[in-house]
N, C-alpha and C positions, 0 to 999 in steps of 0.2 A: 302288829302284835310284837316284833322283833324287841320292843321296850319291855315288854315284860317275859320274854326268858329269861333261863338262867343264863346268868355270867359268873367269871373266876374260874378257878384252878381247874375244876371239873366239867364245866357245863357244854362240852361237846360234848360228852358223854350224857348228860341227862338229855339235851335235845334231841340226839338219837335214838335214845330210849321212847320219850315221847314222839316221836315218828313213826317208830316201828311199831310202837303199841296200837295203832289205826290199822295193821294188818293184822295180828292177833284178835283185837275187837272185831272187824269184821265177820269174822267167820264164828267168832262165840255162839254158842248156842243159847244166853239169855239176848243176844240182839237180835237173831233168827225170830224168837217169840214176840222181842218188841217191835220188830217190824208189821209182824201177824194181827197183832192190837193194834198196828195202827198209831203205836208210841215213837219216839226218837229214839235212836240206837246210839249208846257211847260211840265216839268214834277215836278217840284220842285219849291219854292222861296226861294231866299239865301237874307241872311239876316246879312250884314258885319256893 
């Protein structure tokens, strides 16, 4: 997947972002529900 990050000026910064957002979604309370359904739970935001 490493091909399709961001690259340039900024993009340790959005890759982290997008890392960290896998612990924030975890604990959300609509992924608690779509676990409950039986749905797929966001785990991540990508950021192209």
């Amino acid at each position: 997947i490493s091909k399709n990050l961001p690259r340039g000026k900024n993009a340790n910064f959005l890759v982290d972002l997008m890392q960290r957002s896998g612990k924030f979604l975890e604990n959300h309370e609509i992924n608690k529900v779509r676990i409950d359904l039986g749905e797929n739970p966001a785990n991540l935001i990508w950021l192209w």
